[in-house]
C-alpha positions in Angstrom: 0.0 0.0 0.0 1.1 3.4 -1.0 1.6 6.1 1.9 0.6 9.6 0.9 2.2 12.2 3.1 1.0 16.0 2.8 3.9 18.5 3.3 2.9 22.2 3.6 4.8 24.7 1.8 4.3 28.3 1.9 2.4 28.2 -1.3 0.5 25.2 -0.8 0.4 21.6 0.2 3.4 19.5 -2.0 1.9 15.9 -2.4 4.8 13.4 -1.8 4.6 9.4 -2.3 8.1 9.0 0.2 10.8 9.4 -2.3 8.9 6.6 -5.0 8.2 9.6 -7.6 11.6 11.0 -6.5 13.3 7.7 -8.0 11.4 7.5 -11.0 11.8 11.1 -12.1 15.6 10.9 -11.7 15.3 7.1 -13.6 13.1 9.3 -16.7 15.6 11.9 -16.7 19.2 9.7 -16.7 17.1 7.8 -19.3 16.7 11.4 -21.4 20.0 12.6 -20.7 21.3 8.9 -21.7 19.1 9.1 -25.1 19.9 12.5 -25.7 23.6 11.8 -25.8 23.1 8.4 -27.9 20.9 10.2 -30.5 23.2 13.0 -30.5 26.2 11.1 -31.0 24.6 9.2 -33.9 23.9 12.4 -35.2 27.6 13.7 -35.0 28.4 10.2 -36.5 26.1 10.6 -39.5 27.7 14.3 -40.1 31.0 13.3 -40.4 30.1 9.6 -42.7 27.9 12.4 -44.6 30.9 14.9 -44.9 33.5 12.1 -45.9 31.1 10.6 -48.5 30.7 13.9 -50.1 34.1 14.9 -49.8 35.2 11.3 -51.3 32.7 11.9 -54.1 34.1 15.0 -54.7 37.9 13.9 -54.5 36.4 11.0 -57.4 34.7 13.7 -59.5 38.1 15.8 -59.5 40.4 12.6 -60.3 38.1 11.2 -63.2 38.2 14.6 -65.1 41.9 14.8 -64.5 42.5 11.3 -65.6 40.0 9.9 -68.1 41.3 11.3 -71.0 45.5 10.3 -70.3 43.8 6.6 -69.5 41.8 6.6 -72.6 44.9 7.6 -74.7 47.1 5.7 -73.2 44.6 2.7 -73.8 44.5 3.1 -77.4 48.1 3.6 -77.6 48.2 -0.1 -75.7 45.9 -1.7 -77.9 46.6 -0.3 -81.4 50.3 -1.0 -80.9 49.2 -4.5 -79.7 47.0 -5.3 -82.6 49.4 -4.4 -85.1 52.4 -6.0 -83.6 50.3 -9.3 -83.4 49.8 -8.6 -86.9 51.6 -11.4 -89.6 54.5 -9.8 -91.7 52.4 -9.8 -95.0 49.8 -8.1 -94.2 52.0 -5.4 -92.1 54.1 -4.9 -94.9 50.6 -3.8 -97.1 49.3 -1.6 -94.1 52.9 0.5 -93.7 54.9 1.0 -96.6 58.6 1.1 -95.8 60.4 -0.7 -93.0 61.7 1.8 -91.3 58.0 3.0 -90.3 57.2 -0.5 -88.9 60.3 -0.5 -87.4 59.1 3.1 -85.3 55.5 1.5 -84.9 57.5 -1.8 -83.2 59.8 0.5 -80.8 56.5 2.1 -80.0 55.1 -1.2 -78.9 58.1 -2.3 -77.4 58.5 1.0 -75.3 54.9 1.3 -74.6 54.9 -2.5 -73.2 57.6 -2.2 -71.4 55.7 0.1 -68.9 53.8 -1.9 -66.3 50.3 -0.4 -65.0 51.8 0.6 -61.9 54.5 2.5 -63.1 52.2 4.0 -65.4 49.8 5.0 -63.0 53.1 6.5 -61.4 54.4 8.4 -64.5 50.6 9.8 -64.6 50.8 10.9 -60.4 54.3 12.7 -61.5 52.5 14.4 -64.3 50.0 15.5 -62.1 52.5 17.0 -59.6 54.6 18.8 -61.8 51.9 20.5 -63.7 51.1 21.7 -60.2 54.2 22.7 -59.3 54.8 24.6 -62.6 50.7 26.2 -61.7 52.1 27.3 -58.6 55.2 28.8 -59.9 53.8 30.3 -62.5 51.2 32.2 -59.9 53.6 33.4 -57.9 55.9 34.6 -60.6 52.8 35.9 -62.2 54.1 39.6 -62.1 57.7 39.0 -63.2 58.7 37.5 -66.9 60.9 35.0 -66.3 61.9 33.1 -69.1 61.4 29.3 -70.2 58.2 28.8 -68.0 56.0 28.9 -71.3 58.0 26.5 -72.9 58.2 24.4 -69.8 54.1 24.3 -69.7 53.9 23.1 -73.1 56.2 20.3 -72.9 53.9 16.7 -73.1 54.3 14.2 -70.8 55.9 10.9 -71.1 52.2 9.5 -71.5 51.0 11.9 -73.8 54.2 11.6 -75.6 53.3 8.1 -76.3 49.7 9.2 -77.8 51.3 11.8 -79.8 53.9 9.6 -81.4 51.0 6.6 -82.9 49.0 9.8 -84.3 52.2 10.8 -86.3 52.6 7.5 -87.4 49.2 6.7 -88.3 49.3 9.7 -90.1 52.2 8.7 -92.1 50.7 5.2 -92.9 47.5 6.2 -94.9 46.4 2.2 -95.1 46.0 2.7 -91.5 43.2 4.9 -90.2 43.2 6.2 -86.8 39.9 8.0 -85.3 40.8 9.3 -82.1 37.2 10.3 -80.0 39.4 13.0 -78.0 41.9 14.8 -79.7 44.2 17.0 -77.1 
């Protein structure tokens, strides 16, 4: 049986239950405070997954445009060097004309396979960084001439050295007949 005791107060009687009600109010609000803190650490959680997601995304968007059209070159570099050097001798002899172009279209293949995806992937990354490294000279020697840093920006890269090379020879071999999606 419960035991009601009336306590006066100056403004009025307070209706107690011995300290029962006492316990269950400070059970309800550790139970608050405790889902409170759970709920708002899920939320912090969530934030950050959110942030890194978008940031990833982001990071992905940024690396795709920089790299999809050096991987697409460099892929048909690959496999048009690769389906001409599998090639028998007859028929490359009626596609290029004189030796000494299927002799440059062999050191292509040759030089192109030599390169493993990795170190490819690695040539690309040291592209990348000193394309920056030449952006960030050139904006802070912005205001002063200093000569050479033209020429240095328009110097190809070992990659794109390779695509440029099979579009001069295809262009020299008019049996052969290259249509390149992305021109640079």
């Amino acid at each position: 049986m419960i035991k009601k005791v009336i306590h006066m107060h100056e403004d009025g009687p307070i209706w107690d239950s011995g300290g029962e009600e006492l316990d269950g109010a400070s059970e309800l609000d550790r139970e608050w405070q405790r889902r409170h803190d759970q709920f708002h650490t899920h939320g912090y959680r969530e934030g950050i997954s959110a942030g890194k997601e978008a940031a990833a995304q982001e990071g992905f968007n940024i690396g795709f445009k920089q790299s999809v059209l050096d991987g697409y070159n460099w892929g048909v570099v690959r496999g048009v060097t690769s389906a001409l050097a599998s090639l028998p001798d007859g028929l490359k002899e009626k596609l290029i004309e004189t030796q000494e172009k299927r002799n440059e279209f062999r050191g292509l293949y040759e030089s192109v396979h030599s390169i493993s995806t990795a170190d490819a992937l690695r040539l690309f990354n040291d592209d990348i960084i000193s394309k920056k490294a030449l952006e960030h000279r050139e904006n802070a020697e912005a205001s002063s001439h200093v000569p050479g840093l033209q020429e240095q920006s328009s110097d190809c890269s070992r990659l794109e050295n390779y695509f440029k090379e099979l579009q001069s020879l295809l262009s020299d071999s008019p049996a052969l007949k290259g249509h390149f999606l992305v021109d640079e």
